[in-house]
VOTIVO-558009 format. One record per atom (N, C-alpha, C): residue number from 1; residue in one letter; x, y, z. Coordinates in pm, 1 decimal. Example, Ala and Ser with C-alpha at 12.3 -4.5 7.8 and 13.67 -1.06 7.14 Angstrom:
REM residues 2
[pt 1 "A" [1319.0 -569.0 780.0]],
[pt 1 "A" [1230.0 -450.0 780.0]],
[pt 1 "A" [1320.0 -330.0 780.0]],
[pt 2 "S" [1285.0 -225.0 708.0]],
[pt 2 "S" [1367.0 -106.0 714.0]],
[pt 2 "S" [1290.0 3.0 787.0]],
//
This chain:
REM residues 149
[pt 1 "X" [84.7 -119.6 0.0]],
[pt 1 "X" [0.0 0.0 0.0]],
[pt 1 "X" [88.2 124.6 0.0]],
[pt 2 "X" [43.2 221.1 -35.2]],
[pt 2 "X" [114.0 326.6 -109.3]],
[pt 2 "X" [131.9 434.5 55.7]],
[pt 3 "X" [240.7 528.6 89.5]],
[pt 3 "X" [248.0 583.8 165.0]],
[pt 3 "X" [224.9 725.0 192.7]],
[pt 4 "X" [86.6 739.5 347.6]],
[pt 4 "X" [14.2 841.6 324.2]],
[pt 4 "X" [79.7 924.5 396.2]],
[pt 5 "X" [16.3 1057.7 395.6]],
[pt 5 "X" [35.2 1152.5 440.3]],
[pt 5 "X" [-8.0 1165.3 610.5]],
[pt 6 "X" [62.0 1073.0 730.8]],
[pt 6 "X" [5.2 1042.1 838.7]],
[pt 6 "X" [121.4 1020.4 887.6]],
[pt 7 "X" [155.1 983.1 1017.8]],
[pt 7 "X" [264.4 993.3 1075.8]],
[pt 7 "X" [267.6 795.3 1036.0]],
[pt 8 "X" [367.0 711.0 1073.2]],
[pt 8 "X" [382.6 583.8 1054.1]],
[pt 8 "X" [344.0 507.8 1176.2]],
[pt 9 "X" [216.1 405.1 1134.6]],
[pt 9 "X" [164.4 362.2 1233.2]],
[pt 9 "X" [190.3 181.6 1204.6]],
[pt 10 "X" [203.2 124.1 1319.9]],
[pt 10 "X" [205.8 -61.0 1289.4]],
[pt 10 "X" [126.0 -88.9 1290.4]],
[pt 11 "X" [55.8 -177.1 1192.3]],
[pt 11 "X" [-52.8 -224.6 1171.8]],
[pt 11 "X" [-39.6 -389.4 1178.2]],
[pt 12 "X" [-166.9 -518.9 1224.5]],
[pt 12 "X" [-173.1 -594.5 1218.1]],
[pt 12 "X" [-257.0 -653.3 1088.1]],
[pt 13 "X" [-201.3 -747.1 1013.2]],
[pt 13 "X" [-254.0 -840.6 841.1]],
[pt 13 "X" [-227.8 -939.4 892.4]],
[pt 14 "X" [-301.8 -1018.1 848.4]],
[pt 14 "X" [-320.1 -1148.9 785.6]],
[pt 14 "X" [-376.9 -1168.3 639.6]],
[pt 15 "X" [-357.3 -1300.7 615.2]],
[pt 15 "X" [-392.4 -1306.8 475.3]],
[pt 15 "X" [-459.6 -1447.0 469.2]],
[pt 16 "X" [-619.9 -1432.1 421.9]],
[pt 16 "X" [-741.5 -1496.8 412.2]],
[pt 16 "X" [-778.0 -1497.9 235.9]],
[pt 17 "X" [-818.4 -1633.4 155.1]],
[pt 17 "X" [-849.2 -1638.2 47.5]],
[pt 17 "X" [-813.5 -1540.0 -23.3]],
[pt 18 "X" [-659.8 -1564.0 -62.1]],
[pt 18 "X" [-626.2 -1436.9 -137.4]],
[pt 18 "X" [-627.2 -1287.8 -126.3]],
[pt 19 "X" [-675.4 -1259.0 -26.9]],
[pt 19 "X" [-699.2 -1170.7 40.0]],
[pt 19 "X" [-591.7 -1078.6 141.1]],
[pt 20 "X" [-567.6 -934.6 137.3]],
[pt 20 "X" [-492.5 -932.1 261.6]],
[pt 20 "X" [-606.3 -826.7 320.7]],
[pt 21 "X" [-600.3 -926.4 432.1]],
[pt 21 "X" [-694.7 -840.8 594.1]],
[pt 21 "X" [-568.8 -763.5 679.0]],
[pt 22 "X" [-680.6 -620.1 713.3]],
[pt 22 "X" [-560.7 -575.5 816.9]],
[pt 22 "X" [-684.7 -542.4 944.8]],
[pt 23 "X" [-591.9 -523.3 1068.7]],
[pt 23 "X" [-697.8 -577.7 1165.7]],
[pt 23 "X" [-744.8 -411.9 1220.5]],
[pt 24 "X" [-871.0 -418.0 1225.9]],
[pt 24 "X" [-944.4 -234.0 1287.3]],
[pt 24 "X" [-972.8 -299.7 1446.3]],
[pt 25 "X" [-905.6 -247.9 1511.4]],
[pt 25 "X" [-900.4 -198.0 1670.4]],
[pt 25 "X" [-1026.7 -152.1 1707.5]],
[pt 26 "X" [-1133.3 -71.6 1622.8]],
[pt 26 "X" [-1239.2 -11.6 1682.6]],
[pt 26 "X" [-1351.2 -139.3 1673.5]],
[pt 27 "X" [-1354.0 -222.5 1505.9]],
[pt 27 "X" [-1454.7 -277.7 1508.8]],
[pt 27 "X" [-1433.7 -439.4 1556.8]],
[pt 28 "X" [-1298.6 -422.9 1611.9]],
[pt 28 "X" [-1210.4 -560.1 1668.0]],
[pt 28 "X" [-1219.5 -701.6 1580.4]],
[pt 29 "X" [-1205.6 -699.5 1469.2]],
[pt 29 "X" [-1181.9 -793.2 1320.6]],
[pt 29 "X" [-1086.9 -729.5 1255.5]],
[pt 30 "X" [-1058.4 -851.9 1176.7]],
[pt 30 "X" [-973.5 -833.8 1023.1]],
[pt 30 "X" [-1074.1 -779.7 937.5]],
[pt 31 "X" [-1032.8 -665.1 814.6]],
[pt 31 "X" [-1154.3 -631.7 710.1]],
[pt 31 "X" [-1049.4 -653.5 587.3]],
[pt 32 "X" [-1134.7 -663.3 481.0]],
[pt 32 "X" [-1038.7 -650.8 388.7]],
[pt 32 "X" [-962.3 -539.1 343.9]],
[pt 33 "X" [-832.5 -504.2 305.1]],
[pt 33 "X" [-765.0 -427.7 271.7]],
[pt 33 "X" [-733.4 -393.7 175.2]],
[pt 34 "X" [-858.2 -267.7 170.7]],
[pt 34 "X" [-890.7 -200.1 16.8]],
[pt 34 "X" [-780.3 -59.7 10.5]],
[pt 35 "X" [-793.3 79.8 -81.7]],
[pt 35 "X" [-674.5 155.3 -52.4]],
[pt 35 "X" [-776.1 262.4 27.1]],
[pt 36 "X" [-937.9 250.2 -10.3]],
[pt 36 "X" [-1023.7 334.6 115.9]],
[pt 36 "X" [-977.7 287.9 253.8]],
[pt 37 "X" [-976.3 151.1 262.9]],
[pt 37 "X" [-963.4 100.6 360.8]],
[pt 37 "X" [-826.4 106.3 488.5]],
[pt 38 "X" [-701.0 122.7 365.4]],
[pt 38 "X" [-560.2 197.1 437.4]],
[pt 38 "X" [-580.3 318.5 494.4]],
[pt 39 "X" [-686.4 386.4 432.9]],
[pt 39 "X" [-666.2 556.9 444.9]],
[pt 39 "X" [-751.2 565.6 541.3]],
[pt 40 "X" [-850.5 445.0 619.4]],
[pt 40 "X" [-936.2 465.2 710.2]],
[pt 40 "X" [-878.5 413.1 878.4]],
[pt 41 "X" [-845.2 295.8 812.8]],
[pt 41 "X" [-714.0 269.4 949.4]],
[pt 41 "X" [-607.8 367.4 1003.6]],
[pt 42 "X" [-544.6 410.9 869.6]],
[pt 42 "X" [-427.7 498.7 918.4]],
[pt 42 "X" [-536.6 657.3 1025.1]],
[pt 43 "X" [-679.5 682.6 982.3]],
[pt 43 "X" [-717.1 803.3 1036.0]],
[pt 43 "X" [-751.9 766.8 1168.2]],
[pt 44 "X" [-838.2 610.5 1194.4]],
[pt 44 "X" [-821.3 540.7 1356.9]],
[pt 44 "X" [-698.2 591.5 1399.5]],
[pt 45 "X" [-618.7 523.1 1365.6]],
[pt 45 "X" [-489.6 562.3 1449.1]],
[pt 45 "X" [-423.2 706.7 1468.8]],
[pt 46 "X" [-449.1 783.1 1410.7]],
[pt 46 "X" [-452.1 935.5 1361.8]],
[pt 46 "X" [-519.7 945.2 1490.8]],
[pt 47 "X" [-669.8 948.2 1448.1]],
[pt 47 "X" [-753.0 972.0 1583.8]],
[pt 47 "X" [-706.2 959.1 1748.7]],
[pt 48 "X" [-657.9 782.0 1756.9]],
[pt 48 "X" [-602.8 750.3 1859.3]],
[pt 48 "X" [-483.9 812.9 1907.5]],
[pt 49 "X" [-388.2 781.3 1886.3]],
[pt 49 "X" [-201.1 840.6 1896.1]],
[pt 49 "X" [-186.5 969.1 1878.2]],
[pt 50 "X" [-254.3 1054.1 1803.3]],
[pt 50 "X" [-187.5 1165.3 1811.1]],
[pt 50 "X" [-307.5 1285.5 1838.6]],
[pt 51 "X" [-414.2 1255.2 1804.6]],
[pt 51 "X" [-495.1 1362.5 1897.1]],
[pt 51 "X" [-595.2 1292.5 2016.4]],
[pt 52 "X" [-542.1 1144.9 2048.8]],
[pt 52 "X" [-574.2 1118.0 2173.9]],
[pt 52 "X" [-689.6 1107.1 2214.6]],
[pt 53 "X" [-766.1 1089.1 2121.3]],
[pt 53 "X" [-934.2 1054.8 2142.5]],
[pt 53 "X" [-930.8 881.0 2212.3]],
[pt 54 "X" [-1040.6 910.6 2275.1]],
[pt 54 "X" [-1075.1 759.3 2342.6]],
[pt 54 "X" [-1148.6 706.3 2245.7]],
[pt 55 "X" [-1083.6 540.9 2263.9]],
[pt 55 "X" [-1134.3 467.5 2151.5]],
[pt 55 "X" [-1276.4 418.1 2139.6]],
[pt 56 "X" [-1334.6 429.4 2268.1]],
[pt 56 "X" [-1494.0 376.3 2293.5]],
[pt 56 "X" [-1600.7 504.1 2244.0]],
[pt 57 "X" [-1547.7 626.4 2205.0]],
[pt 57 "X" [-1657.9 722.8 2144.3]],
[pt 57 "X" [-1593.3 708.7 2036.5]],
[pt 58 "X" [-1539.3 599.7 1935.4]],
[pt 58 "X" [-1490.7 605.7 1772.7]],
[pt 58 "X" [-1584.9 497.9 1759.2]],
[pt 59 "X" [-1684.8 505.9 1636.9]],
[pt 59 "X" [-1704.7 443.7 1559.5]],
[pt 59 "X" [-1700.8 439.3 1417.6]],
[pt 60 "X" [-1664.9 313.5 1359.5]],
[pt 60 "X" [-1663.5 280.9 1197.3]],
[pt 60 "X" [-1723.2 213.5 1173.2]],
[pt 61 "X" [-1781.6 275.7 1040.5]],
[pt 61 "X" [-1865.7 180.7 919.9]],
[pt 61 "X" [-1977.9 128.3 952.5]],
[pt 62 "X" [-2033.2 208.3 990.3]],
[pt 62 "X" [-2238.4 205.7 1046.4]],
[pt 62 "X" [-2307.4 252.6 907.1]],
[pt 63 "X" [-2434.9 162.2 946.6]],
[pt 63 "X" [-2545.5 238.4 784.1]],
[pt 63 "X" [-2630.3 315.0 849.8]],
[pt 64 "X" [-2628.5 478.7 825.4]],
[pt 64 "X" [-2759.7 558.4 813.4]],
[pt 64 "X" [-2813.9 549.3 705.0]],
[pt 65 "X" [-2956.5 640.9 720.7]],
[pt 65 "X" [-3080.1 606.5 619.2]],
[pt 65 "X" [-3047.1 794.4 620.9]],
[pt 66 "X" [-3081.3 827.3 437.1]],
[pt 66 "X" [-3036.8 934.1 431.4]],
[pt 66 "X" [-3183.9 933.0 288.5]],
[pt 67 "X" [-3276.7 1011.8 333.3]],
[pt 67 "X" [-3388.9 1008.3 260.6]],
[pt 67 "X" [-3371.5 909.0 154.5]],
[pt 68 "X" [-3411.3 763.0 285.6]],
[pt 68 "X" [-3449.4 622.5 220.4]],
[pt 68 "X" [-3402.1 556.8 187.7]],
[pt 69 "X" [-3256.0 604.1 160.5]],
[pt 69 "X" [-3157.8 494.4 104.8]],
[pt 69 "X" [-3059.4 478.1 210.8]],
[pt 70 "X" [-3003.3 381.7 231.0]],
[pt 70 "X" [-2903.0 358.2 313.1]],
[pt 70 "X" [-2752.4 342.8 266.7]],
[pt 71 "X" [-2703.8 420.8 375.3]],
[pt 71 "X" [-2551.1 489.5 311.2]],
[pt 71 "X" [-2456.2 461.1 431.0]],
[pt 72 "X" [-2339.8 417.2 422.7]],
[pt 72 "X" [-2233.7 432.0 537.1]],
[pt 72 "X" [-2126.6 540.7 571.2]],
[pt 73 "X" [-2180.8 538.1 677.6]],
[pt 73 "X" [-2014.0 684.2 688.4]],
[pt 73 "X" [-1903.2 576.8 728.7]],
[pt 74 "X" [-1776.7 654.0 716.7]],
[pt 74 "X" [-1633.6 612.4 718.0]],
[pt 74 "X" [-1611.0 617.4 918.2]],
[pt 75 "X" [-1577.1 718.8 957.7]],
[pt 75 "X" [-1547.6 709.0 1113.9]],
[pt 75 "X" [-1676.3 793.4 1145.4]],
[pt 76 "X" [-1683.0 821.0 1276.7]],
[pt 76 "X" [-1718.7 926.8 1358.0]],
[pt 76 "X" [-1701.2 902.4 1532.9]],
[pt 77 "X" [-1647.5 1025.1 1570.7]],
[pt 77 "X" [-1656.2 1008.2 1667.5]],
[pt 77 "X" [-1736.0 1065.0 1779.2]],
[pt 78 "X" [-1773.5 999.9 1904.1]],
[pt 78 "X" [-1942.3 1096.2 1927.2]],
[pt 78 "X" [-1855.9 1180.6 2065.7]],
[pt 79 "X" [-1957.5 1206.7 2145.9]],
[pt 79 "X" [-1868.9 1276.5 2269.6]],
[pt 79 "X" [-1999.1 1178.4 2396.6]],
[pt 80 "X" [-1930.9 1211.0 2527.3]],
[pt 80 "X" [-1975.0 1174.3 2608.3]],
[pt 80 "X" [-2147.4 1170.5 2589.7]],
[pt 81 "X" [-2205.6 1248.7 2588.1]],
[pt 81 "X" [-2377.8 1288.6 2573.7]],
[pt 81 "X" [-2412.2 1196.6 2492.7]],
[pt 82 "X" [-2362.3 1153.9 2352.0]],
[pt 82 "X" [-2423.1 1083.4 2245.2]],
[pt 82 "X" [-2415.7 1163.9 2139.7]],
[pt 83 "X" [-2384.6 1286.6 2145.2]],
[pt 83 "X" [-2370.2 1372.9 2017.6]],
[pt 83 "X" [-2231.6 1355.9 1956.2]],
[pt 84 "X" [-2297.0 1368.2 1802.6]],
[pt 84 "X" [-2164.6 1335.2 1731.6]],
[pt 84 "X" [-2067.9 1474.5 1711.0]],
[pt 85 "X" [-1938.2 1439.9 1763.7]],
[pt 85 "X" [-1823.9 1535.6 1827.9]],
[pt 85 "X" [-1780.7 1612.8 1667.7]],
[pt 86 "X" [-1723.9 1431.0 1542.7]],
[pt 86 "X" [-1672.6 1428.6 1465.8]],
[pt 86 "X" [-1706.9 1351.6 1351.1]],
[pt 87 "X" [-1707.2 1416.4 1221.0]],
[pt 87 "X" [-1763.9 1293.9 1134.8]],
[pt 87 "X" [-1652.9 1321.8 1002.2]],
[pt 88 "X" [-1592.8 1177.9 987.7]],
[pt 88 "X" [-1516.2 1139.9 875.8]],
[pt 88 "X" [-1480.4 1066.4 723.0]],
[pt 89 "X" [-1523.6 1146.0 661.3]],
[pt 89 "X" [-1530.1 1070.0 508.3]],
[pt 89 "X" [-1388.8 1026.1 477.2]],
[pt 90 "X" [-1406.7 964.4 483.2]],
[pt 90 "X" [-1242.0 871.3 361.5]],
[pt 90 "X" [-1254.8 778.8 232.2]],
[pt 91 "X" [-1173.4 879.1 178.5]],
[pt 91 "X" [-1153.5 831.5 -10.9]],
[pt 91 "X" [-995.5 702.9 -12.6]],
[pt 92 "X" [-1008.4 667.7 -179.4]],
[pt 92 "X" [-871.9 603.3 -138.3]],
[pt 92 "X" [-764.7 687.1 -170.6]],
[pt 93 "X" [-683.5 712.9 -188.0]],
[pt 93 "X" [-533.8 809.0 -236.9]],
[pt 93 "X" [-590.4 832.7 -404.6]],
[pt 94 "X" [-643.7 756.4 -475.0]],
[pt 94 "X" [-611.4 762.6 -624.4]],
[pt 94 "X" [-758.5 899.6 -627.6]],
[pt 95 "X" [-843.6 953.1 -519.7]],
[pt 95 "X" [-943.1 965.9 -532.8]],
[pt 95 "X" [-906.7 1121.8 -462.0]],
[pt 96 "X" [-955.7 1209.6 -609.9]],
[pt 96 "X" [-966.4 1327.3 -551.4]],
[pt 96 "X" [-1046.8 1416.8 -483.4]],
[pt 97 "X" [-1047.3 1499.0 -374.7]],
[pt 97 "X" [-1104.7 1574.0 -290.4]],
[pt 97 "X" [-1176.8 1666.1 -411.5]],
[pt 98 "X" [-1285.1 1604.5 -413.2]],
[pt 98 "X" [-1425.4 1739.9 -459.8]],
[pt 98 "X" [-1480.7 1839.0 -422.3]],
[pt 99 "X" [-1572.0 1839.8 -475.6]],
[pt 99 "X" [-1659.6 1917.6 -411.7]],
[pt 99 "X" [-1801.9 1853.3 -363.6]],
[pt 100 "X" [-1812.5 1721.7 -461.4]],
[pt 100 "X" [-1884.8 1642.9 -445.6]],
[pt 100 "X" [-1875.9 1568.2 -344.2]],
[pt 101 "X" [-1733.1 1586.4 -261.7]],
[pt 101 "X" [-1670.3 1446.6 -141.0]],
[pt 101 "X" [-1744.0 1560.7 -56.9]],
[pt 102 "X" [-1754.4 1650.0 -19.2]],
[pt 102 "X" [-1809.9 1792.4 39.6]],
[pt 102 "X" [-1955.8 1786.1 43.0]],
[pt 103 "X" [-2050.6 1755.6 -94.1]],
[pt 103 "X" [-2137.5 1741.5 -74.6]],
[pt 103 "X" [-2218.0 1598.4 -43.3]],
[pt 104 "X" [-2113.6 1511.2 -25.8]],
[pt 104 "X" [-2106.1 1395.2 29.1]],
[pt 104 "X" [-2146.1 1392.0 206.4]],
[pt 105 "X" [-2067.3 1441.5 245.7]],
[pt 105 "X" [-2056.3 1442.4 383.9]],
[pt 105 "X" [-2119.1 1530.5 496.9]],
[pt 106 "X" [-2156.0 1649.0 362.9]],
[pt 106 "X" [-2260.3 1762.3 420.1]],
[pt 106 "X" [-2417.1 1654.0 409.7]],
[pt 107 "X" [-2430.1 1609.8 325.1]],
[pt 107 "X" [-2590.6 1502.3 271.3]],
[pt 107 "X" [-2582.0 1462.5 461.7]],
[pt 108 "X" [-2477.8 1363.9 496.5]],
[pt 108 "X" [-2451.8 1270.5 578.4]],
[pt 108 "X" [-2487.2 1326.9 739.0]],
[pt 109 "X" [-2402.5 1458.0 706.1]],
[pt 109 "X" [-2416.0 1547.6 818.9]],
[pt 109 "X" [-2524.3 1622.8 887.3]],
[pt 110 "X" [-2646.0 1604.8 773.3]],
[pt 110 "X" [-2811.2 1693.4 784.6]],
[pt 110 "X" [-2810.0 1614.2 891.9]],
[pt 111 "X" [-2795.7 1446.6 862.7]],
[pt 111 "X" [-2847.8 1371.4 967.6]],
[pt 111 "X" [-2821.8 1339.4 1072.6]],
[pt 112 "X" [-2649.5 1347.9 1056.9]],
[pt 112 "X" [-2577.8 1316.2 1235.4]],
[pt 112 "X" [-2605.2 1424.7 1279.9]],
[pt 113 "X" [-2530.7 1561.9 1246.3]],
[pt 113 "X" [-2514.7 1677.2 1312.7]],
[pt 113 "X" [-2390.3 1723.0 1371.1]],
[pt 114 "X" [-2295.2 1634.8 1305.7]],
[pt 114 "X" [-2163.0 1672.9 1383.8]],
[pt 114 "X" [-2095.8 1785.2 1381.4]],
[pt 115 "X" [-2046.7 1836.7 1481.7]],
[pt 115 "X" [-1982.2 1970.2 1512.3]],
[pt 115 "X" [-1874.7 2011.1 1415.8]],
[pt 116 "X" [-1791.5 1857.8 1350.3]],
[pt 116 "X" [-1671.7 1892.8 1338.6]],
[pt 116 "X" [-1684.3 1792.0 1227.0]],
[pt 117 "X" [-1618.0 1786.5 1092.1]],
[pt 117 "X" [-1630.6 1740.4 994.9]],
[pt 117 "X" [-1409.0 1728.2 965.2]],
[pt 118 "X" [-1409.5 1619.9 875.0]],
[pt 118 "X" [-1287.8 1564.1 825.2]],
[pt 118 "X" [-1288.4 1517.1 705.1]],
[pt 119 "X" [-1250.4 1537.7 589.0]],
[pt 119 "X" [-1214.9 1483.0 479.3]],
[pt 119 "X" [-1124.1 1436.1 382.6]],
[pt 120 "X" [-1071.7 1322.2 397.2]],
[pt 120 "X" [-924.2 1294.6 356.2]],
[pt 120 "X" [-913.2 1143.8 286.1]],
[pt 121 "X" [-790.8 1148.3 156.7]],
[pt 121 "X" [-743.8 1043.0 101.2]],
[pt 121 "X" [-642.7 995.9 133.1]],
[pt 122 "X" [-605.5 983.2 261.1]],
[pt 122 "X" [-468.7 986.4 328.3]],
[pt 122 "X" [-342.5 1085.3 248.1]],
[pt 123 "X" [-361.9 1150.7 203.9]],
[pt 123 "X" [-298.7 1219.6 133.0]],
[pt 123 "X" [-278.2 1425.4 134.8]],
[pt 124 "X" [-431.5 1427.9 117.4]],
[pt 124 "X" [-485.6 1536.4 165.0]],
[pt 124 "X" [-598.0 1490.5 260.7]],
[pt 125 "X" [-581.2 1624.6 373.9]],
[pt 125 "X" [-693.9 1621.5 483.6]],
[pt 125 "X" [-694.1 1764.6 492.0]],
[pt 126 "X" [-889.8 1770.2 511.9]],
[pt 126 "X" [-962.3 1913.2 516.4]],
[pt 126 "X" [-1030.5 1874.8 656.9]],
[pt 127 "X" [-1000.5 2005.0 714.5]],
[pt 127 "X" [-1085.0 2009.0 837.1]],
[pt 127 "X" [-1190.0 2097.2 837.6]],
[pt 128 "X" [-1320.1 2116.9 938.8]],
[pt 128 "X" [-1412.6 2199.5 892.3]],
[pt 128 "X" [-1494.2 2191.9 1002.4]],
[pt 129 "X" [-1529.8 2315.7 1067.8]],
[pt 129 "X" [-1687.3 2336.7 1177.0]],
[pt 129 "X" [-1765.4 2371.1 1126.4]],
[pt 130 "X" [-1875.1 2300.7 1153.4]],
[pt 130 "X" [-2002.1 2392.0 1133.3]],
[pt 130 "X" [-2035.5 2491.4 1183.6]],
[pt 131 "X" [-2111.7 2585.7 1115.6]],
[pt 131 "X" [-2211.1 2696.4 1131.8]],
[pt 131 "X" [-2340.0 2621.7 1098.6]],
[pt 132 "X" [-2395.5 2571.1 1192.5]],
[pt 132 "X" [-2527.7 2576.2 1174.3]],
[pt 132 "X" [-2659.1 2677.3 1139.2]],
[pt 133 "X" [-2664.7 2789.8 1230.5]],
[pt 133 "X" [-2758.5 2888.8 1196.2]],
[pt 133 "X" [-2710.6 2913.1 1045.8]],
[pt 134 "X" [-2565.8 2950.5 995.4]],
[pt 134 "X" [-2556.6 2992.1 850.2]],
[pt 134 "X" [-2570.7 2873.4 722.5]],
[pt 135 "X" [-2530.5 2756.1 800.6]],
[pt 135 "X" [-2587.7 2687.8 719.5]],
[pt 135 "X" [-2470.2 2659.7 610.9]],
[pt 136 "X" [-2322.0 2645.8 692.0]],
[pt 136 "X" [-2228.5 2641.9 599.2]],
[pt 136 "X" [-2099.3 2583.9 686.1]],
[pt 137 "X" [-2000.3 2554.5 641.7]],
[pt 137 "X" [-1867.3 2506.9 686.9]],
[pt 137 "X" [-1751.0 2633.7 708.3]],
[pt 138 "X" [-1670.4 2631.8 795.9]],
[pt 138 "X" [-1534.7 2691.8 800.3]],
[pt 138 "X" [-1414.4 2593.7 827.0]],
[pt 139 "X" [-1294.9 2617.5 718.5]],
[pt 139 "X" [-1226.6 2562.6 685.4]],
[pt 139 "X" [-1111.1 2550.8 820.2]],
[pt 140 "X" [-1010.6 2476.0 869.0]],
[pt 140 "X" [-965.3 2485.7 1012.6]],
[pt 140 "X" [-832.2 2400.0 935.4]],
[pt 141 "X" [-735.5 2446.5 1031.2]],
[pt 141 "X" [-608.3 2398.2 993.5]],
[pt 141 "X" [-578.5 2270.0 1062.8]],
[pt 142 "X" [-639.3 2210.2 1155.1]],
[pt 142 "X" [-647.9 2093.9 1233.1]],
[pt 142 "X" [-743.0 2046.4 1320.3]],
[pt 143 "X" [-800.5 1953.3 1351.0]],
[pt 143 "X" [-877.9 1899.0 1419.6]],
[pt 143 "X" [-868.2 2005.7 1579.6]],
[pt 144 "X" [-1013.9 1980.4 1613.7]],
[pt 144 "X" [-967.7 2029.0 1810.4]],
[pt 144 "X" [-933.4 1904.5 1857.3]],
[pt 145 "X" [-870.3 1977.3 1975.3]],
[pt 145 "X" [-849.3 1872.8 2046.1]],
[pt 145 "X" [-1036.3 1765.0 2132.8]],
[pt 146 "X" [-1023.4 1658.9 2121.5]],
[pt 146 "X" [-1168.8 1593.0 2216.1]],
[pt 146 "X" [-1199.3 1680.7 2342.4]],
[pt 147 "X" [-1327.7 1698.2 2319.0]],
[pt 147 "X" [-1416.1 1796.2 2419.0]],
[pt 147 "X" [-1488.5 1697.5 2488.8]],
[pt 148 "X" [-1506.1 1637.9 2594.3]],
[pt 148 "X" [-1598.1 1549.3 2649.3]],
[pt 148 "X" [-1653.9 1616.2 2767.0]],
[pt 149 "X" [-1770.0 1727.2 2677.1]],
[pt 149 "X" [-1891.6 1769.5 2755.6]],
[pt 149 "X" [-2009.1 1703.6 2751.2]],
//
């Protein structure tokens, strides 16, 4: 797998029917190891190690219903209350940051509500708060640090 733009993290593989599995810590299995799938591990660990979020408010790869159809987000992480803190789209590296990956995650976001939005191909990463009353995003040079109000 090709090398992202993340600090260097060890990861656990095995290899199943041709297959190489690498193992996710949050959803505690091997998944298969797609290049979405590098760029989603490496942001777990991102999450974990270096801005120190607790691993029991991270979740990956849940289906919401997003007028009727059912769609998965990539991470999110919630905060103590149940509200979602953080919500994370991940592309693979070959996959460029749109505007459409934007209106991807904004669709996603009507429904969680998360404070704090992330968008990245391990390569490039956009950070972003909401303005709710305006009804729009501001662009941020890095994640906050976890708020557990």
């Amino acid at each position: 797998m090709q090398k992202l733009n993340f600090p260097t993290y060890s990861f656990r593989f095995k290899n199943s029917e041709n297959k190489v599995l690498i193992f996710d810590e949050i959803r505690k299995k091997f998944v298969v190891l797609t290049p979405e799938e590098w760029v989603r591990q490496h942001v777990v660990q991102f999450l974990l190690q270096e801005k120190k979020y607790s691993k029991s408010y991270i979740n990956v790869e849940k289906s919401i219903k997003i007028n009727g159809l059912t769609k998965r987000y990539d991470v999110v992480v919630f905060q103590p209350n149940g509200k979602i803190f953080l919500l994370i789209e991940c592309k693979a590296p070959e996959v460029s940051i749109s505007q459409e990956t934007f209106n991807q995650i904004a669709r996603y976001n009507m429904i969680l509500e998360s404070e704090y939005l992330m968008v990245t191909n391990g390569l490039n990463h956009y950070f972003c708060q909401m303005d709710f009353e305006k009804e729009q995003y501001r662009f941020l040079r890095e994640l906050p640090d976890f708020i557990s109000n």
